[in-house]
TORLUMRO-644459 format. One record per residue (C-alpha): residue number from 0; residue in three letters; x, z, y. Coordinates in steps of 0.2 Angstrom, whole numbers, plus 2048, in hexadecimal, padded with zeros to 3 digits. Layout:
residues N
REC seq type c1 c3 c2
REC NUM ALA X Z Y
...
This chain:
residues 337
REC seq type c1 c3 c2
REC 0 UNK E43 BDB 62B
REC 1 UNK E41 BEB 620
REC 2 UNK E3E BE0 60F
REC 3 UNK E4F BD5 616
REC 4 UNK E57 BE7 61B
REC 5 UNK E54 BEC 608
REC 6 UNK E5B BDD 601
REC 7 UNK E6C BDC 60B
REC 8 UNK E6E BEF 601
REC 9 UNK E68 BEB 5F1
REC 10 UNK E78 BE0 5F2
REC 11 UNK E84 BEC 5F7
REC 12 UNK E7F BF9 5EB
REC 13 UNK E7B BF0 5DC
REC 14 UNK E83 BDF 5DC
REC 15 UNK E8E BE5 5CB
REC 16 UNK E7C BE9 5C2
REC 17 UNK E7B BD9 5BC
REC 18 UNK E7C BDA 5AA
REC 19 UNK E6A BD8 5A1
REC 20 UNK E62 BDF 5B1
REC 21 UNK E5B BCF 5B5
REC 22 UNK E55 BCA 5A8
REC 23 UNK E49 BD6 5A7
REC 24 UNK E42 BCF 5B7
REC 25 UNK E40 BC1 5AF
REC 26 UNK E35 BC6 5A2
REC 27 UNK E2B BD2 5AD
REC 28 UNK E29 BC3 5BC
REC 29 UNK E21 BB7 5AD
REC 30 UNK E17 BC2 5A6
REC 31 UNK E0D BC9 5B6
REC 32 UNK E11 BB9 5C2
REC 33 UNK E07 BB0 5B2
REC 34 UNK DFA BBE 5B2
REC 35 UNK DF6 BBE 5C5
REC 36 UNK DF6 BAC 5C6
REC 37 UNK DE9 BAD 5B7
REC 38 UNK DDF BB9 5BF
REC 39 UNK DDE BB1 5CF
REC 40 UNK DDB BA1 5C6
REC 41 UNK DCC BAB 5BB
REC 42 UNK DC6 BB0 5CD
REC 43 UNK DC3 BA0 5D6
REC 44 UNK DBC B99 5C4
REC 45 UNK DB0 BA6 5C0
REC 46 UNK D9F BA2 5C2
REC 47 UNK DA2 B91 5C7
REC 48 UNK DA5 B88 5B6
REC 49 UNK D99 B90 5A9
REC 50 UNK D93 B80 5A5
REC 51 UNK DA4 B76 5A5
REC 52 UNK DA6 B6A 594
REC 53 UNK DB1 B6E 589
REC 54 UNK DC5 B69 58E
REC 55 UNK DC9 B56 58A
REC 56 UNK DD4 B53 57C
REC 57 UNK DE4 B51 57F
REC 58 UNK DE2 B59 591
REC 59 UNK DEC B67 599
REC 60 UNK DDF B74 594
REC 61 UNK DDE B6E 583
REC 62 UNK DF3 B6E 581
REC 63 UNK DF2 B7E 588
REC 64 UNK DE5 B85 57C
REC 65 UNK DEF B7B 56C
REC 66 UNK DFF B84 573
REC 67 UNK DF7 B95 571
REC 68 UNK DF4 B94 560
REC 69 UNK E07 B90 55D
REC 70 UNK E15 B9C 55D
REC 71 UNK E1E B9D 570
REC 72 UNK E30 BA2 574
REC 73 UNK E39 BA3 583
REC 74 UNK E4A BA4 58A
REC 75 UNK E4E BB0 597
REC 76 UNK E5E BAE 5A2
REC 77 UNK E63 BB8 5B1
REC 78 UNK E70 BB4 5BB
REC 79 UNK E7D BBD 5C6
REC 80 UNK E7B BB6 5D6
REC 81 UNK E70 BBA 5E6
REC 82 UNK E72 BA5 5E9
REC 83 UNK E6C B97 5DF
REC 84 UNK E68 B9F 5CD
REC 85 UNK E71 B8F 5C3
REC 86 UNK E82 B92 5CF
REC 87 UNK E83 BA5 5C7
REC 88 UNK E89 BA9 5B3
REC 89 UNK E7A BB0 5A9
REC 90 UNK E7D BC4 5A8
REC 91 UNK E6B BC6 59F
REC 92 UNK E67 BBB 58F
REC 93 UNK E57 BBF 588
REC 94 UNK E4A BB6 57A
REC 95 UNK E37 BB8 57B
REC 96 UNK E2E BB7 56C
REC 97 UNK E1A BB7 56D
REC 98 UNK E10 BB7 55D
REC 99 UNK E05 BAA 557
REC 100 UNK DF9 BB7 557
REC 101 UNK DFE BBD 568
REC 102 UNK DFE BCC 562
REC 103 UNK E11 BD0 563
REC 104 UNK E1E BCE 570
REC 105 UNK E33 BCF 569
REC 106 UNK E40 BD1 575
REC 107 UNK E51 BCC 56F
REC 108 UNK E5E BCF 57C
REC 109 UNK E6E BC4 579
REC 110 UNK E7E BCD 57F
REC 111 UNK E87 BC4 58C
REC 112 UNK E99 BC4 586
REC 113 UNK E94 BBF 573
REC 114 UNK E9F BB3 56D
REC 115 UNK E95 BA3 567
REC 116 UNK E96 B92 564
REC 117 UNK E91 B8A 575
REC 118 UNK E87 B78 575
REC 119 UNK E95 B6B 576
REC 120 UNK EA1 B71 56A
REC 121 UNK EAC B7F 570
REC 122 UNK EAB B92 56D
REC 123 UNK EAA BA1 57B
REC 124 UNK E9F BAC 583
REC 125 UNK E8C BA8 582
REC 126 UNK E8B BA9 596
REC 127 UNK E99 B9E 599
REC 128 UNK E8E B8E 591
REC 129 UNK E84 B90 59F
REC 130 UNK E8A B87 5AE
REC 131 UNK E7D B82 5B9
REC 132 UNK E77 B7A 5A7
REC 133 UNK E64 B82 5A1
REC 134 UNK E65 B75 593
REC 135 UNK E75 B79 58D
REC 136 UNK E72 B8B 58E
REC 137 UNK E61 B8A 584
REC 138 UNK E6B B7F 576
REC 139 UNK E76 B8B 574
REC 140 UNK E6A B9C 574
REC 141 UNK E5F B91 566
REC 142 UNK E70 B8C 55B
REC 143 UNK E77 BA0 55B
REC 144 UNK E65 BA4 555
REC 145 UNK E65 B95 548
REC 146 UNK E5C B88 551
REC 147 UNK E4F B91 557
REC 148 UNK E3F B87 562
REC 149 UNK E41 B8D 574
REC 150 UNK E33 B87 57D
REC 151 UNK E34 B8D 58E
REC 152 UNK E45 B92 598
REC 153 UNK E41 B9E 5A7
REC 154 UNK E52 BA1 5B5
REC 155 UNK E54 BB0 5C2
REC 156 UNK E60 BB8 5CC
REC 157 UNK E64 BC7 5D6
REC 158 UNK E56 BC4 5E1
REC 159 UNK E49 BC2 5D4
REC 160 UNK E4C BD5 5CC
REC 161 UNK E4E BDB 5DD
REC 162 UNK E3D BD3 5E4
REC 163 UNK E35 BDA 5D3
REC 164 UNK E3C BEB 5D5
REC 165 UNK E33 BED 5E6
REC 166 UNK E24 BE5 5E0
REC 167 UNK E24 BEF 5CE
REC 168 UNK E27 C03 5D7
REC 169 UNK E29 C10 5CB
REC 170 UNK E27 C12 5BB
REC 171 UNK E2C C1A 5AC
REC 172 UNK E39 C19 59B
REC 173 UNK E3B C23 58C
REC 174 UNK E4F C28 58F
REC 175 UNK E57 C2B 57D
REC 176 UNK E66 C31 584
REC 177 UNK E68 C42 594
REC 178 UNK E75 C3C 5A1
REC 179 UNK E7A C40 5B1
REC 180 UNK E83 C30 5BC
REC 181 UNK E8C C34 5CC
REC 182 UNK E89 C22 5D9
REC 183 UNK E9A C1C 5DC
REC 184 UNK E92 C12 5EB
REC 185 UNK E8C C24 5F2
REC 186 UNK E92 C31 5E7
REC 187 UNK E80 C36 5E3
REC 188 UNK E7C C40 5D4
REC 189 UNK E6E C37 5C8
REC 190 UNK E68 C42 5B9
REC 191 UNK E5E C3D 5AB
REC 192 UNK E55 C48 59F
REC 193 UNK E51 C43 58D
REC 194 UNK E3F C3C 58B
REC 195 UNK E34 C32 598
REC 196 UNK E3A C32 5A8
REC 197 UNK E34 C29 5B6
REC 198 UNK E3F C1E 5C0
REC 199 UNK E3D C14 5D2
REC 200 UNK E43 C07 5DB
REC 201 UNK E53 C11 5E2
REC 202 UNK E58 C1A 5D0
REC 203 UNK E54 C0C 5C1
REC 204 UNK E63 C03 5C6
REC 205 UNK E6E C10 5C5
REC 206 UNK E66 C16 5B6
REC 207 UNK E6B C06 5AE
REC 208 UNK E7B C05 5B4
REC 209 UNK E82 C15 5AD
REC 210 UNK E8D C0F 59E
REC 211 UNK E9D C1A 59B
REC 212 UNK E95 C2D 59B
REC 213 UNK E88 C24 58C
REC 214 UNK E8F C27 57B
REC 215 UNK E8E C16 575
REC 216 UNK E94 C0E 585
REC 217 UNK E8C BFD 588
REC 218 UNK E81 BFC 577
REC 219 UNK E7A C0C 57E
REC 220 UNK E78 C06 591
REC 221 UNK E6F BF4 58A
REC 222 UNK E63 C01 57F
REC 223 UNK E5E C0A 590
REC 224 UNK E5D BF8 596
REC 225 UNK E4F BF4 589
REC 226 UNK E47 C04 58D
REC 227 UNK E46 BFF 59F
REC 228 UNK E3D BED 599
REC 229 UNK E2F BF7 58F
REC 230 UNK E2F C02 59F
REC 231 UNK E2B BF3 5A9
REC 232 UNK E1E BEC 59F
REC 233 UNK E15 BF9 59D
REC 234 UNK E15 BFA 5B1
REC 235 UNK E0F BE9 5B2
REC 236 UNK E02 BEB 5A8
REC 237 UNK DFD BFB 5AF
REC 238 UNK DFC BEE 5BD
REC 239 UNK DF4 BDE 5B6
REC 240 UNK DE5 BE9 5AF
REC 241 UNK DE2 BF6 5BD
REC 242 UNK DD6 BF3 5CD
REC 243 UNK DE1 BEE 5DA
REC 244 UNK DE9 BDB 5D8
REC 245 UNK DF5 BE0 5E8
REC 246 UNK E04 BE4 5DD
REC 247 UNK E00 BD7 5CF
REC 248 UNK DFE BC9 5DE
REC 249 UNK E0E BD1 5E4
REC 250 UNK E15 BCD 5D4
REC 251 UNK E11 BBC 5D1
REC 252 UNK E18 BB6 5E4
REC 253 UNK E28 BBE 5DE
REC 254 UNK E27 BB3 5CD
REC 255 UNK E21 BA3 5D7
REC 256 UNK E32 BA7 5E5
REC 257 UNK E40 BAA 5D7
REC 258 UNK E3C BA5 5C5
REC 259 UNK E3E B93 5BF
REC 260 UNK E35 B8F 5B0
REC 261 UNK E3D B7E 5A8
REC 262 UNK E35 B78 594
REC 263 UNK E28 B72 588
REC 264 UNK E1D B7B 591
REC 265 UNK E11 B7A 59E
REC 266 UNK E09 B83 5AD
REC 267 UNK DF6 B82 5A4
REC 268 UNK DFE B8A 595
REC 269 UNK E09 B98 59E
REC 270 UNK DF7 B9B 5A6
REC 271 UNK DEF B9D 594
REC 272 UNK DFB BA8 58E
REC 273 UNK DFA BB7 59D
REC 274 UNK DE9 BC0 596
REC 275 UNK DF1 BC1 585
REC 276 UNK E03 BC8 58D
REC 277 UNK DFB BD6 597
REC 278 UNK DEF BDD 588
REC 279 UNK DFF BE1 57E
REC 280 UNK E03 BF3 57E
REC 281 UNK E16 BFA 57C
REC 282 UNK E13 BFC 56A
REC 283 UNK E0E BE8 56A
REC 284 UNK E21 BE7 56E
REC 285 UNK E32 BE5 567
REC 286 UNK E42 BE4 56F
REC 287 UNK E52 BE3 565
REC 288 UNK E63 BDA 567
REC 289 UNK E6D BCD 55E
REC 290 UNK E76 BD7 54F
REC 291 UNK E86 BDC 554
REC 292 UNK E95 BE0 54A
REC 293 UNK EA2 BE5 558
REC 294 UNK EAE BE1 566
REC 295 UNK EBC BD6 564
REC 296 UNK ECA BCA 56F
REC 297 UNK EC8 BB6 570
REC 298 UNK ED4 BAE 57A
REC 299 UNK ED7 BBD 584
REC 300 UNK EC7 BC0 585
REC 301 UNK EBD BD3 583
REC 302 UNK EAF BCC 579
REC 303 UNK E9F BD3 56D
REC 304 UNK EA1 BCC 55B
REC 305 UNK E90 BC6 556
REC 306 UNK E8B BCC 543
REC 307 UNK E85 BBD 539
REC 308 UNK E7E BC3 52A
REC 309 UNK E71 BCD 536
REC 310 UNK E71 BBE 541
REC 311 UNK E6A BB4 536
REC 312 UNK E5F BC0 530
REC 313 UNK E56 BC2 543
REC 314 UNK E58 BAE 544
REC 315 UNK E4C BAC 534
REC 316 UNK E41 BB9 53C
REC 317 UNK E3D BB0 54B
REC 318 UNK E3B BA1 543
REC 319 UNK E2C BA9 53A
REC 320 UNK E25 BAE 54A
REC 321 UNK E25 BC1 547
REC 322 UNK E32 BCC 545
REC 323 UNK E2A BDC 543
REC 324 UNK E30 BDC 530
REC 325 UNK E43 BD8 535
REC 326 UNK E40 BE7 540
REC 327 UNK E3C BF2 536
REC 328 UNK E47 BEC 528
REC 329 UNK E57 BF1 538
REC 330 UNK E4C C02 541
REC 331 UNK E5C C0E 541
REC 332 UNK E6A C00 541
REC 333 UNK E72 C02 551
REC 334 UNK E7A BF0 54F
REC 335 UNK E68 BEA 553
REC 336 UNK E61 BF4 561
């Protein structure tokens, strides 16, 4: 009753945080619903197969120990809806780049209302070639980012973030920018010093929400969204390696209830790859966004104007599987962070 109680208000005060917000869910609930499966999986197995042969080619295992050696990128979409994720419009659009090293994770956020060609042969807003459609969607993602391999799709909603919100609790962000928001839903006062901060269940959402007081407006509000993924990670990790599983097992019901993983790519592998996510620290992570030039109007439309030079310059990046040297080729470009 409490948890149901807490739902029904999460919808009534948050329903218009739907932009990127999601998405980090997503990341977080593959990344620790992988780990606490592995680690439960590790548990049962331990002791019990120290002298099991060695995997049969061309078995699960073995595919999963070929696809670790391999390059692995992911889409991440987060829908607006609390119903069906594939009835709702993506708000969050996110690529996942591991190494083949596995010693890197990117995060390129995709905005929402970039205007891109969409797979089928018309233009418009990167969320509007979703429709219910993964496929379509994951065509689409690859083409703006010049083709680029997506091996694994995952889909949330509003109930997914909210279920990892509980489960996640605090934790904390490096805020670049002091604010102070007032809650329209409650006329609460939220402030935010400069520096690390720690933010709860209650406050993140609002933290995230606050766009017009920031300087930059919404490129400013999806860099605080960034801050809040790297936040979150660190969290789950905190989590993944510490001596209680309670929260990590926590975490991986939540990623078995809401997350759908569609792809190339199988459980066994997803499995293999958990360890490797959880020993990456912060500075093992880079989260940029698609280049942007501006803001413009298509057919009546309020859009963001992608900027192709850059574009192209982060598509060829990730096709090379690392793009710490983009990175630091753009540090200090606002049109990329």
């Amino acid at each position: 009753m409490a948890r149901a109680r807490r739902l029904s208000e999460a919808r009534a005060a948050h329903a218009p945080l739907s932009h990127f917000l999601v998405g980090q869910s997503d990341v977080i609930l593959m990344l620790c619903g992988g780990q606490a499966l592995w680690y439960i999986t590790h548990r049962k197995r331990r002791g019990a197969r120290r002298g099991e042969a060695t995997p049969a080619a061309g078995g699960p295992r073995s595919r999963a120990i070929h696809q670790l050696r391999q390059v692995f990128t992911a889409l991440l979409l987060g829908t607006d809806t609390w119903e069906d994720p594939a009835t709702g419009r993506p708000d969050a659009i996110l690529v996942a780049q591991l190494t083949a090293a596995r010693d890197h994770l990117a995060l390129v956020s995709l905005p929402r209302d970039a205007w891109v060609p969409i797979d089928g042969g018309r233009e418009g807003k990167v969320n509007s070639g979703f429709g219910g459609d993964v496929g379509r969607m994951t065509r689409t993602v690859s083409s703006v980012l010049g083709d680029l391999p997506i091996h694994a799709t995952a889909l949330t909603g509003f109930a997914g973030y909210t279920a990892i919100v509980e489960a996640l609790g605090e934790f904390h962000v490096e805020n670049a920018i002091e604010s102070t928001f007032i809650d329209p839903n409650n006329g609460r006062p939220s402030h935010f010093p400069k520096g690390r901060i720690t933010l709860t269940p209650e406050d993140w959402l609002v933290y995230a929400r606050q766009r017009k007081e920031l300087p930059r407006g919404d490129l400013d509000r999806t860099a605080r969204h960034r801050a809040i993924l790297l936040g979150m990670l660190a969290r789950v990790r905190e989590l993944a390696t510490g001596p209680d599983a309670a929260g990590l097992a926590g975490l991986a019901a939540a990623a078995l209830a809401h997350v759908r993983v569609t792809g190339r790519i199988g459980p066994e592998a997803l499995l293999a790859y958990a360890p490797r996510l959880a020993g990456l620290g912060l500075d093992d992570v880079t989260a940029l966004m698609v280049p942007v030039s501006g803001f413009g109007t298509k057919s009546g439309q309020s859009v963001t104007l992608l900027d192709a030079g850059l574009t192209a310059d982060l598509a060829a990046a990730l096709a090379s599987g690392d793009v710490r040297e983009y990175a630091a080729q753009t540090a200090g470009n606002p049109r990329t962070r």
